[in-house]
Structures are given as C-alpha cells and as structure tokens.
N, C-alpha and C positions, 0 to 999 in steps of 0.2 A: 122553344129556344132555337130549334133549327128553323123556324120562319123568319125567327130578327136576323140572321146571320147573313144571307143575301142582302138584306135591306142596308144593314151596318157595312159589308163592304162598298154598295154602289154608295154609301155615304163617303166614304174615306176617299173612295175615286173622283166624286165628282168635286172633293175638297181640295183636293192636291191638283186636278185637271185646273180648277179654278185659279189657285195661287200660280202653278205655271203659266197661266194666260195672261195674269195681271203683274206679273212681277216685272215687265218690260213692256216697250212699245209693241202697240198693235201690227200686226203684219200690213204691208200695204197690198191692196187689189187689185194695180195694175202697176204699170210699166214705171211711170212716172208722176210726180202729182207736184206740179212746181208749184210753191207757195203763191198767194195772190197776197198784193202789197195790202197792207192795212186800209187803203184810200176803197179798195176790190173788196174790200169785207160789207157783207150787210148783214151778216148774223154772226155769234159768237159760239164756236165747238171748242172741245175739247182738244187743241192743235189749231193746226192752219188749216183752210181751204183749199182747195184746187183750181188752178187757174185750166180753162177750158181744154184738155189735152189738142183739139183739133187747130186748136192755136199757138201750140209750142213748139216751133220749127227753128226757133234760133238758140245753139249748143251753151250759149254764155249764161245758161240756168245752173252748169252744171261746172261750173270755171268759178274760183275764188282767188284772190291773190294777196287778201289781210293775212297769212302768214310769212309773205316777205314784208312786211312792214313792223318794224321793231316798236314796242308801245314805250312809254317815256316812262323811265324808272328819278325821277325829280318827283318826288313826295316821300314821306316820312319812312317808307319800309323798302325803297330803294329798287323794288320790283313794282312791275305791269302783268296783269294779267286779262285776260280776253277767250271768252268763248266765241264761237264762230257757231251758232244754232242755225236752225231753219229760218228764223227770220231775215235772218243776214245774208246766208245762201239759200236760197231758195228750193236748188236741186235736192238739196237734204230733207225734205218734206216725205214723210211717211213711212224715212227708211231707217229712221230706230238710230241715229248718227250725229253728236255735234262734235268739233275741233275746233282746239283753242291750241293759243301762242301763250308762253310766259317768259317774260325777259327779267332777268336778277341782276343787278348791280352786284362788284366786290362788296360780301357784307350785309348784302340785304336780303329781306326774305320775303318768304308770302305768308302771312295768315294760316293760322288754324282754320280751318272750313271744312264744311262735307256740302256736299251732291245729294240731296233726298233719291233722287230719280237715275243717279248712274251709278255706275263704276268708270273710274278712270282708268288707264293707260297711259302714262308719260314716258318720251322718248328723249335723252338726251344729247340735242346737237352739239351742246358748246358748254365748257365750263367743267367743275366739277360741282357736285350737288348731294347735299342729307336729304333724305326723303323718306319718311315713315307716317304710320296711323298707328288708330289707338283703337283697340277692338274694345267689343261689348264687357269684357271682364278688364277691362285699364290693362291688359300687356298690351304693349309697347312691340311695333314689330319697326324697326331702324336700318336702312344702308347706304354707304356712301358709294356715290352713282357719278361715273366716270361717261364721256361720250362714246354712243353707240349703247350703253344701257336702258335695258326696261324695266320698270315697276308699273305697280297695281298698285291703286289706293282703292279695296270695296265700295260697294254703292252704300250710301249712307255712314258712311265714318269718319269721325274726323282727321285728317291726315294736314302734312304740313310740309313747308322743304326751304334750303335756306342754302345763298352761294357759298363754297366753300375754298373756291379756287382764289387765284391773282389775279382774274380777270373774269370778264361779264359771262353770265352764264344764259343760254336758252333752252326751252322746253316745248315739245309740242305733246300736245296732247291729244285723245280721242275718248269721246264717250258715249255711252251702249243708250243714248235717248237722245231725242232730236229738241231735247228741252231740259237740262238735268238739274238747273237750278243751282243755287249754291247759300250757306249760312252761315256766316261768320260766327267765331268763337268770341270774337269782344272786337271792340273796336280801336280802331285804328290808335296808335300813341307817337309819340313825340320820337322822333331817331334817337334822343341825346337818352333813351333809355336801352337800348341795344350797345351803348358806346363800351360798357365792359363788362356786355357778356361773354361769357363763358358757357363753355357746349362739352355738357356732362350727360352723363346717362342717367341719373337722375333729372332732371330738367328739361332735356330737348325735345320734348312736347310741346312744353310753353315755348315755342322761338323766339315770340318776343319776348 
C-alpha cells in the first residue's frame, strides 16, 4: 500500500502540472515572434508562424490603430463588435493577447456568446452598459457598468451586455489568448423583436 502512494501522488502532480499548462496560451521563447502574413505560410501550426526575427527592424508590428475606428452599428442588434487577434496585429503573436472594440447603439445589444479559449475583460469608455454571464449552474451574475468600469465575463461562458444609456455606448476589451474564438447562442433576429422588451431579472440573459 505504501509503494502506490508515491506513484498516486506524482500522478495527481503531473495531472494538475498538465491542466495548468494547457488551460492557456503557450509561453513564448523569445523576445518577439511577429506573425508572418498568410501569403508567408507554407505549413499549418497550431497558431501563427514567425516572421524571421533578423528581419524585424520596423516598430509598426507592434502599433494597431482599429480601436479608434468605430464599427457600424446599421444592422439588426444595433451593436459592432471586433476582436483585434494576432492576425490582425501581428506584434500579438505568441503573447497569449487579443483586443477588441464594441460599439452599442441606444438600445442595442450584442449577443449571447462565449470565448472557448479566453476570459474577457471589458473596459467602459462611453455609455452606460448591463453586462452579465451565466455560470455552469444557470445563476446569473448581472451589473450595471457605468464609464471607467471593469468586468470579467470567464473563459467559456456565456455572457452578454446591452446599451443602457441615451446615447451610444463603447467597450474595449482584452483577452488572456491570441485566438479566443467566439459562439454564438442563436442567431441573429429582426430589431422589430427587441421593440418592447423589457429588462427583468428573470429574462436578461435572453437580451434579445
């Protein structure tokens, strides 16, 4: 019985070593690893490639400027949203990091969705804003987010947020994978079925 017992703990260690390894982006091995454009790929990894470091002498890898550019809220749910990954920025390659813009119309919202691969962080510049998920046992965690506020939507859950103010709302966001993915709870519907909802606490899950 005392010879399983060693063996049973280096199991549990190397079980818990393993899930901490995988539950996030790989650490990166050097300084920088600027993504190489799709046309530079001739093999397919898990992630982007590396563009040659001995070749990356100009700082504009490391410069994005799609979050001054507001995305067009003219479609059915009145909000834009946008991740900003490593494909897009390049400099973001290998360092476990995507940012994204969301812009809300009075009245409009964004979808029920999750992230497989992150946790978010949203930061509110403008507007006021509802912002909750729904954890593994259906409660419901809900606040209403004023600018200069942070929340947390966990990696894999569904969460959701919806303008609450008199005027347009923005949102930026950050998340812990350079790829996080995203899954819609249903699909997109007609505005003219938002025209008279109401935001209960029973309901505000469903936004739309």
């Amino acid at each position: 019985m005392n010879s399983v017992a060693p063996q049973f703990l280096m199991f549990i260690f190397v079980v818990f070593t393993s899930i901490k390894v995988y539950v996030a982006d790989c650490d990166n091995l050097q300084d920088t690893c600027i993504a190489a454009s799709s046309e530079e790929q001739s093999i397919f990894i898990n992630g982007l490639p590396c563009k040659n470091p001995a070749e990356i002498i100009a700082p504009h890898n490391f410069k994005n400027m799609d979050f001054g550019k507001a995305g067009s809220t003219d479609n059915n749910v009145l909000s834009s949203m946008k991740i900003i990954s490593a494909s897009e920025f390049p400099g973001l390659n290998t360092l476990g990091l995507s940012i994204g813009r969301t812009d809300i119309d009075v009245d409009g919202v964004v979808q029920t969705h999750r992230h497989p691969r992150a946790t978010e962080m949203i930061f509110v510049v403008e507007g006021v804003i509802v912002a909750g998920f729904i954890d593994t046992e259906n409660k419901k965690f809900e606040m209403l987010l004023n600018v200069g506020d942070v929340f947390i939507f966990p990696k894999g859950l569904y969460h959701f947020c919806g303008n609450r103010g008199r005027g347009s709302a923005i949102l930026l966001s950050v998340y812990n994978s350079q790829n996080p993915g995203m899954v819609s709870a249903t699909a997109a519907k007609s505005r003219d079925d938002f025209a008279d909802f109401t935001w209960t606490e029973s309901d505000s899950f469903f936004i739309y």
